[in-house]
KOLDRENVEX-812293 format. One line per field, with one value per residue (C-alpha): residue in one letter; x, y, z. Coordinates in steps of 0.5 Angstrom, whole numbers, plus 2048, in hexadecimal, padded with zeros to 3 digits. Example, Ala and Ser with C-alpha at 12.3 -4.5 7.8 and 13.67 -1.06 7.14 Angstrom:
r c(A / S)
u c(819 / 81B)
v c(7F7 / 7FE)
w c(810 / 80E)
***
This chain:
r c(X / X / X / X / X / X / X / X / X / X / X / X / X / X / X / X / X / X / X / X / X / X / X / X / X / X / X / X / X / X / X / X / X / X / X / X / X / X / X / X / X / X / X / X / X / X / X / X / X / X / X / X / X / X / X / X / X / X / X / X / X / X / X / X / X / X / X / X / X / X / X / X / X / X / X / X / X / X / X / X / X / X / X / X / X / X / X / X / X / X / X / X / X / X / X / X / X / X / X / X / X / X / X / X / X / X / X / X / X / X / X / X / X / X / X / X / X / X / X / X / X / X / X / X / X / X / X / X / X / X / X / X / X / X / X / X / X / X / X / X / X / X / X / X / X / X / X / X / X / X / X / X / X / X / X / X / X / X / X / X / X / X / X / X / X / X / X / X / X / X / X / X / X / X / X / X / X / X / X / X / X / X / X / X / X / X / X / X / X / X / X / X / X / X / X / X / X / X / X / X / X / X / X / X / X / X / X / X / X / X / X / X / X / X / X / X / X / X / X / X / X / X / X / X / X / X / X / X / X)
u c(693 / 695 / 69B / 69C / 6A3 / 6A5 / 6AC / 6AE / 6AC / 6A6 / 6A2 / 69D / 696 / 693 / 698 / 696 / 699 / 69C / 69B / 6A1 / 6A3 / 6A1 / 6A7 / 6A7 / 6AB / 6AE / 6AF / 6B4 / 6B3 / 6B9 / 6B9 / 6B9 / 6BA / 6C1 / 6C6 / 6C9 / 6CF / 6D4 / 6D5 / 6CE / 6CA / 6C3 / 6BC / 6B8 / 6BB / 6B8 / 6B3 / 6B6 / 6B3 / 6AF / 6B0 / 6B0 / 6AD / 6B2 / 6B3 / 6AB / 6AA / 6B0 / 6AC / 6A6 / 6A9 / 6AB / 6A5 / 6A7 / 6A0 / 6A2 / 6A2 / 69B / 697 / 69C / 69A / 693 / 693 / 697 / 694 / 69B / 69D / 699 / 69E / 6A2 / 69D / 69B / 6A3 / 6A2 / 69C / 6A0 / 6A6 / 6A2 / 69E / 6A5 / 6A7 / 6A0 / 6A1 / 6A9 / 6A6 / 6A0 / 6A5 / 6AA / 6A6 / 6A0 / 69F / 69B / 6A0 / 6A0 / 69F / 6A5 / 6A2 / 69E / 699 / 698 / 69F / 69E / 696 / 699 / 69C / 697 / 692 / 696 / 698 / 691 / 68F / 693 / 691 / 68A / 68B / 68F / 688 / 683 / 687 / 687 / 67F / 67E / 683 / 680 / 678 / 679 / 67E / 679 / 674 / 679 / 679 / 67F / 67E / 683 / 681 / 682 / 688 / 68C / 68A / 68D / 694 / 694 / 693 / 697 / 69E / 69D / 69E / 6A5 / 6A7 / 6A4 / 6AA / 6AD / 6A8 / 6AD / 6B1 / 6AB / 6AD / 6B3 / 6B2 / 6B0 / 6AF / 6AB / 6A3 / 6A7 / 6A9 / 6A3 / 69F / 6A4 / 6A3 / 69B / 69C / 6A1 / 69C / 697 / 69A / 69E / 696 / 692 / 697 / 696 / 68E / 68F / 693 / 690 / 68A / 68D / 689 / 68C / 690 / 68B / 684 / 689 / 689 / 683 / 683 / 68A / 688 / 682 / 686 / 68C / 687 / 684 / 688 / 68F / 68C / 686 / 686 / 68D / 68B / 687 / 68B / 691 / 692 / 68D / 68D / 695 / 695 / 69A / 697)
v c(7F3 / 7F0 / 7F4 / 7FB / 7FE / 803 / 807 / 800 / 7FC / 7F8 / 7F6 / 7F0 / 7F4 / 7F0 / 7F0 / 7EF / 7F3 / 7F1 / 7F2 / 7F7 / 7F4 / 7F9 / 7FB / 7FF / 805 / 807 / 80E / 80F / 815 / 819 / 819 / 820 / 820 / 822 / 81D / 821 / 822 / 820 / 826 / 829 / 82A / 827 / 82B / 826 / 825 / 820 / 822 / 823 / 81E / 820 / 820 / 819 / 816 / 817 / 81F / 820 / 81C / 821 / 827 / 824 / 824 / 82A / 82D / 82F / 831 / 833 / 82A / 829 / 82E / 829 / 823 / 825 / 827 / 81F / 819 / 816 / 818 / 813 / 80E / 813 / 814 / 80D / 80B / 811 / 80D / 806 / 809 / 80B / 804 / 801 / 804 / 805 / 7FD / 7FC / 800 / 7FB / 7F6 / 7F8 / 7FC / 7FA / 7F6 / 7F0 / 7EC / 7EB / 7E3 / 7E1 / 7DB / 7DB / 7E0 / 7E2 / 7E7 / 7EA / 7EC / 7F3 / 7F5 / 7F4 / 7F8 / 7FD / 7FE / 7FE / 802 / 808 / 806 / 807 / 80D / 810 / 810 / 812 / 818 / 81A / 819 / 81E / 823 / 823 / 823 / 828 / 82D / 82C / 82F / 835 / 836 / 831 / 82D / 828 / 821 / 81A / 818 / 81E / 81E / 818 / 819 / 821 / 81E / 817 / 81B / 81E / 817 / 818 / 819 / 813 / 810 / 811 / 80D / 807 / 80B / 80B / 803 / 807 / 805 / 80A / 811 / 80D / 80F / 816 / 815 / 813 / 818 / 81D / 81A / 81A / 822 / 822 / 81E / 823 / 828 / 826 / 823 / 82A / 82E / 829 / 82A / 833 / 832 / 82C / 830 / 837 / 839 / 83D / 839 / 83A / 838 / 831 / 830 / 82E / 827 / 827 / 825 / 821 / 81D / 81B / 81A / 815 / 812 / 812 / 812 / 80F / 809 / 809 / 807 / 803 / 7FE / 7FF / 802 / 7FF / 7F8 / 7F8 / 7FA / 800 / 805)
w c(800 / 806 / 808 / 80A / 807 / 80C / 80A / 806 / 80C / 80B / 811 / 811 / 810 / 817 / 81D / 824 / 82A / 830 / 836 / 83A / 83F / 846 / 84A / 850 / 850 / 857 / 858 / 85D / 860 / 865 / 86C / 86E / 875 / 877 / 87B / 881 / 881 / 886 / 88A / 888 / 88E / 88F / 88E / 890 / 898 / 89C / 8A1 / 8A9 / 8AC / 8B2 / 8BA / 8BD / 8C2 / 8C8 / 8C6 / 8C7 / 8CD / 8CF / 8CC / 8D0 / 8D6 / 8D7 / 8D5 / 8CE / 8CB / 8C4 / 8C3 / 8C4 / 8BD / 8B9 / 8BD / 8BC / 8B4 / 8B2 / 8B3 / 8B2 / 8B9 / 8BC / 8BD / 8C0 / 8C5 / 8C6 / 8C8 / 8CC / 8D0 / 8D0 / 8D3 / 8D9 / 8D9 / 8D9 / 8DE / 8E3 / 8E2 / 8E4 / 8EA / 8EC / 8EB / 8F0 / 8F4 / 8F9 / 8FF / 8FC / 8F9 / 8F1 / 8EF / 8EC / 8E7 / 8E2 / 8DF / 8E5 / 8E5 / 8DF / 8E2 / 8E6 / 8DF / 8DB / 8E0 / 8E0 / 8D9 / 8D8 / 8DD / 8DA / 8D3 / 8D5 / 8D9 / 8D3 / 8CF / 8D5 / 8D6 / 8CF / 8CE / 8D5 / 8D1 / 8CA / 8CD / 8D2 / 8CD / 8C8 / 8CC / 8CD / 8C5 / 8C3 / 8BD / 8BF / 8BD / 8C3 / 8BF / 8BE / 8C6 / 8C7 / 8C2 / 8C7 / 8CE / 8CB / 8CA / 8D1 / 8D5 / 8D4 / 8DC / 8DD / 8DB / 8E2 / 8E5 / 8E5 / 8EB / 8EF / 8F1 / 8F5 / 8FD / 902 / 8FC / 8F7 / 8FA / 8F9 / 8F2 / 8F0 / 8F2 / 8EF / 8E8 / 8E9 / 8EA / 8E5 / 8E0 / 8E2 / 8E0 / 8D9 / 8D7 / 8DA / 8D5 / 8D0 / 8D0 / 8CF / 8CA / 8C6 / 8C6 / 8C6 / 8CE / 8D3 / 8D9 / 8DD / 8D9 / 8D8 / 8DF / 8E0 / 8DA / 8DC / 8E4 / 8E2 / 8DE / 8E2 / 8E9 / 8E4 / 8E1 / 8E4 / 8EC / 8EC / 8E7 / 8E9 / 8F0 / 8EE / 8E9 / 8EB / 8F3 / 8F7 / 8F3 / 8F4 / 8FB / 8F9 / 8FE)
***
């Protein structure tokens, strides 16, 4: 018999089976976070944003010692410590170029060669007064490494900013000479309360750094060359 009668339906005995064609199900799955609403307040507010460069450079300046755990724990700072650093360059070089008895070429390269001198001056003094700070507070127990003494002493260069006065006729020796105490001081503040020392034991990197840095190298590449004594 070559068919099968099932139900009074007859099926052939041989019958082959067709592929079911493959579909892809799509589960669409229900978002469930909630749109807010209009009036609804906000969980998740924007963080604030933190001091600028000015607001710290004031802080520094009037000696404020709270600023520099901050400065020393965030690497992030940094580049408020360098426009801090660049400011004073900038205005160490508007004094060279006003300021002196030997006159200032006028053509050429040669009229940016002070600038460039003394920006650099300041830049590499930034660095010989952070490694003094760091290697002498290190032998007094703190464990602050070169460039959190850098970002430190860095954001302390603020005052130096009133260096551009210091090309004003007749009272400029005078100015100069009060924002290189003023420096001292702003940059001893910032060694004791980087490393967490006492005002007195910081005394000690804070003048050596400032007699290396800011008298005699200051004197060497910018002072004496430029005739500004």
């Amino acid at each position: 018999m070559n068919n099968i009668t099932c139900s009074g339906i007859i099926y052939p005995r041989k019958f082959t089976l067709l592929p079911f064609p493959q579909t892809n199900l799509i589960v669409m799955t229900k978002s469930t976070k909630k749109s807010p609403k209009p009036n609804e307040p906000d969980n998740n507010p924007q963080q604030p944003r933190g001091p600028s460069l000015v607001e710290y450079g004031f802080r520094a300046a009037t000696l404020d010692s709270s600023i520099y755990p901050t400065f020393r724990s965030k690497a992030e700072l940094v580049l408020h410590s360098l426009g801090s650093v660049a400011a004073t360059g900038v205005s160490l070089s508007i004094w060279v170029q006003y300021s002196g008895s030997n006159p200032v070429p006028s053509g050429g390269l040669q009229s940016i060669y002070p600038v460039l001198v003394s920006f650099s001056t300041v830049m590499v003094g930034w660095m010989m007064w952070a490694f003094v700070a760091k290697a002498i507070c290190n032998m007094m127990g703190s464990e602050i490494d070169f460039r959190s003494s850098m970002r430190s002493i860095g954001i302390a260069y603020s005052p130096g900013v009133f260096l551009v006065f210091a090309s004003i006729p007749f009272i400029g020796s005078y100015l100069f000479l009060i924002v290189s105490l003023w420096l001292l001081a702003t940059i001893t503040m910032a060694i004791s309360a980087a490393n967490n020392v006492s005002l007195m034991k910081a005394i000690i990197p804070g003048f050596l750094g400032w007699l290396m840095s800011w008298i005699l190298l200051m004197g060497w590449m910018v002072i004496y060359p430029f005739a500004l004594v």
